[in-house]
Backbone as a ProteinNet text record, in pm:
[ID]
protein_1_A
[PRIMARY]
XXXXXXXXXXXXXXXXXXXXXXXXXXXXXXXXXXXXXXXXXXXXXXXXXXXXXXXXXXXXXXXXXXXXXXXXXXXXXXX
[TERTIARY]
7731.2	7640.5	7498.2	7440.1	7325.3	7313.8	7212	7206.4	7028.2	7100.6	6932	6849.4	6769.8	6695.3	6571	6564.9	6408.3	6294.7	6230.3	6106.7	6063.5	6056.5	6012.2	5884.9	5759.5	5639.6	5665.7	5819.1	5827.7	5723.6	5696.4	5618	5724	5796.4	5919.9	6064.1	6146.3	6259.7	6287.1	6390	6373.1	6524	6499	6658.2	6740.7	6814.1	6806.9	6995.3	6968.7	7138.7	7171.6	7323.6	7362.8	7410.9	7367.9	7413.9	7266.4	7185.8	7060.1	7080.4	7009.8	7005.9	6870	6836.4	6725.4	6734.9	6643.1	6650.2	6558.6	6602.8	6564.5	6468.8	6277.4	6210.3	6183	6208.2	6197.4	6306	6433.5	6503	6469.4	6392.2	6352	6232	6166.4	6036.8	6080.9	6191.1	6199.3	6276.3	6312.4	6401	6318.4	6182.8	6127.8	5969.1	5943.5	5755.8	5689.9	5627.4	5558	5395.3	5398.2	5255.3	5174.4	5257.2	5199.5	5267	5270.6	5337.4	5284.5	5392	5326.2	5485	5472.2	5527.3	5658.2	5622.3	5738	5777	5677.9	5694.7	5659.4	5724.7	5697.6	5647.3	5570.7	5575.4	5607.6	5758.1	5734.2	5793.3	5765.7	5771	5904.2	6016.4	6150.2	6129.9	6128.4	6126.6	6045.8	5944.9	5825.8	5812.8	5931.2	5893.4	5835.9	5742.8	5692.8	5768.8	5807.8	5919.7	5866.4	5829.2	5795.8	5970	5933	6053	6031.3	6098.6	6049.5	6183.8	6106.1	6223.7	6360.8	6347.1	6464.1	6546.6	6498	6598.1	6578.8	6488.8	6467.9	6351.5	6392.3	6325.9	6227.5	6159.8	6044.5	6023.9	6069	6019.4	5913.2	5793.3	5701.7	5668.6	5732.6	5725.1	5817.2	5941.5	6092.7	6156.5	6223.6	6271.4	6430.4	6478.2	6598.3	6681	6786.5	6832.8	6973.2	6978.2	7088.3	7044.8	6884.5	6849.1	6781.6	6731.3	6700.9	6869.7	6980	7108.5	7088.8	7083.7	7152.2	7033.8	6907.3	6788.1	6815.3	6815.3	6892.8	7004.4	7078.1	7191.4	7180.9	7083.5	7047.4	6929.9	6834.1	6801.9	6860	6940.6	7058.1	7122.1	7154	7280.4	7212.3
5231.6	5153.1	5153.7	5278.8	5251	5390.2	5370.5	5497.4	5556.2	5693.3	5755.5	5803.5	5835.6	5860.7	5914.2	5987.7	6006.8	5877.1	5871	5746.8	5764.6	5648	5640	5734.8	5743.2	5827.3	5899.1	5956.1	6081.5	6119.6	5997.5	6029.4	6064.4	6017.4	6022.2	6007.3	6003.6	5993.7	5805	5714.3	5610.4	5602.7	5495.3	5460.5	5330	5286.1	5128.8	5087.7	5005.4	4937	4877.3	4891.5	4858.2	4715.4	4627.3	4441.5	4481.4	4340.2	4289	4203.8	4259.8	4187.4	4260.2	4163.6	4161.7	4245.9	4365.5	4418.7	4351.2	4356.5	4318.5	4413.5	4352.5	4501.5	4480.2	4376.8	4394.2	4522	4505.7	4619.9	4771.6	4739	4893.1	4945.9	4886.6	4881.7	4939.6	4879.2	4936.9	5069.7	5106.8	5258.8	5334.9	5291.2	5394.9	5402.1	5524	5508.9	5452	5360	5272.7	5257.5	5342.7	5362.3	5230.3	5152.1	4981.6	4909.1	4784.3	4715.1	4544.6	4503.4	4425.4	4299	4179.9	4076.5	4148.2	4156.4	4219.5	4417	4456.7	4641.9	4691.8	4825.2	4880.4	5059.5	5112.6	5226.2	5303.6	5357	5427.7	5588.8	5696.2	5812.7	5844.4	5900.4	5950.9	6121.4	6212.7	6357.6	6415.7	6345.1	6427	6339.6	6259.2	6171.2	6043.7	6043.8	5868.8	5798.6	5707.4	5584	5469.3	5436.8	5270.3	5167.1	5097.2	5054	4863.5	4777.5	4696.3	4606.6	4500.9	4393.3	4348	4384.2	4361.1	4448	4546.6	4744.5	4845.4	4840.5	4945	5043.2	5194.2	5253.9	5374.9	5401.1	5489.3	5626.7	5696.5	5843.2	5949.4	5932.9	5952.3	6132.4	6246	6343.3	6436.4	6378.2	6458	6442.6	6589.3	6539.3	6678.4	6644.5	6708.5	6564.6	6611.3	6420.8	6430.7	6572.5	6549.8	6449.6	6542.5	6435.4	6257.9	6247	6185.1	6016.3	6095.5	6001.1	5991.3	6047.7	6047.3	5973.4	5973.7	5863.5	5733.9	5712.1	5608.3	5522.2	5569.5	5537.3	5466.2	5550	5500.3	5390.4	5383.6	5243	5161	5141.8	5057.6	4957.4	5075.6	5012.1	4961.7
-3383.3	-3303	-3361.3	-3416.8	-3472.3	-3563.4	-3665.5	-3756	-3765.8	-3744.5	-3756.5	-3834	-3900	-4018.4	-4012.6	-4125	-4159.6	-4146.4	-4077	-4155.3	-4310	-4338.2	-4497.9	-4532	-4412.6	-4438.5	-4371	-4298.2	-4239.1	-4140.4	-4092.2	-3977.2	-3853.4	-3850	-3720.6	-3795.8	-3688.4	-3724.8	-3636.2	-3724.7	-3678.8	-3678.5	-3594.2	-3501.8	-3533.7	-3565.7	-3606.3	-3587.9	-3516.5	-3465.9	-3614.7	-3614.1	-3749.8	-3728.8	-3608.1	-3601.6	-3493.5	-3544.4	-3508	-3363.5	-3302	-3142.1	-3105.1	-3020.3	-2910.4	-2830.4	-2793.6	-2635.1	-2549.7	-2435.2	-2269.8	-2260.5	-2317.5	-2272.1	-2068.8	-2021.8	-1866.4	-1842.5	-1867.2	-1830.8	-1865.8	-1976.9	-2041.6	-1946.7	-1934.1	-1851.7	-1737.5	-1677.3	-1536.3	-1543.9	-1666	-1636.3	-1700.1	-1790.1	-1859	-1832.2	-1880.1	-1869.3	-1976.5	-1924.5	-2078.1	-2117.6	-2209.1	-2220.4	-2288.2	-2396.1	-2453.9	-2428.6	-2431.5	-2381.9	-2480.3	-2553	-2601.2	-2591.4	-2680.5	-2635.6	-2800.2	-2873.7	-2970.7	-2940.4	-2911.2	-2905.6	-2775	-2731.3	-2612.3	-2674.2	-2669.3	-2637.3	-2498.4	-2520.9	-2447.4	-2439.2	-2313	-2341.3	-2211.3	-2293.4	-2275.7	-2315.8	-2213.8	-2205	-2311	-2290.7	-2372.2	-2507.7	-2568.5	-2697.9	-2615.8	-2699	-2767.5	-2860.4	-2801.4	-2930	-2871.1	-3025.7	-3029.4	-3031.1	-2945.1	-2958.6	-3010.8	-3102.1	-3148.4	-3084.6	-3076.6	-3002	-3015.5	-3183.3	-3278.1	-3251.2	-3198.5	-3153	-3248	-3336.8	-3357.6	-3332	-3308	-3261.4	-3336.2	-3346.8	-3386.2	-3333.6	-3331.7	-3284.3	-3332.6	-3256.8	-3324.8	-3312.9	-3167.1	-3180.9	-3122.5	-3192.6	-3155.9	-3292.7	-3295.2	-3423.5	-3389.6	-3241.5	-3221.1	-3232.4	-3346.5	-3358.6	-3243.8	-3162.9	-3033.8	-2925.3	-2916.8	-2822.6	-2832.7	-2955.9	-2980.6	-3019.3	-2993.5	-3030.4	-2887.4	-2769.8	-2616.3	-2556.9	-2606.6	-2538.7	-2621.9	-2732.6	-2809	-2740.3	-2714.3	-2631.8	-2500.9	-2405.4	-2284.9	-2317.6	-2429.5	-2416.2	-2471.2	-2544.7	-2607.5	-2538.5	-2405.9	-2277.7	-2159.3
[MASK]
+++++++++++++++++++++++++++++++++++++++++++++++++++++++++++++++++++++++++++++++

């Protein structure tokens, strides 16, 4: 469903669906806390991480780098 990785500047670990689709950020919005909010990206914060999340679906993790939890929050914004 999607594969996880180092970021290229290893700033985070990044998230990325392996078939390209759109997420629903209204739905994300309403299950998550959102600190930006823009018309392509959402920041928002899932148990202490910040993930940028980009419209296309992929995701940014800017200060978690447990990749258990980071697959099981993945997941729940996915679905």
């Amino acid at each position: 469903m999607f594969e996880i990785s180092e970021c290229k500047t290893k700033a985070g670990i990044s998230v990325k669906p392996k078939k390209n689709f759109k997420l629903d950020f209204k739905e994300i919005k309403k299950k998550f806390e959102v600190i930006f909010d823009s018309p392509v990206a959402l920041v928002i914060r899932v148990d202490g991480c910040d993930i940028i999340v980009h419209k296309y679906g992929e995701m940014l993790f800017k200060n978690c780098k447990d990749k258990v939890k980071i697959e099981a929050i993945a997941r729940k914004v996915y679905l």
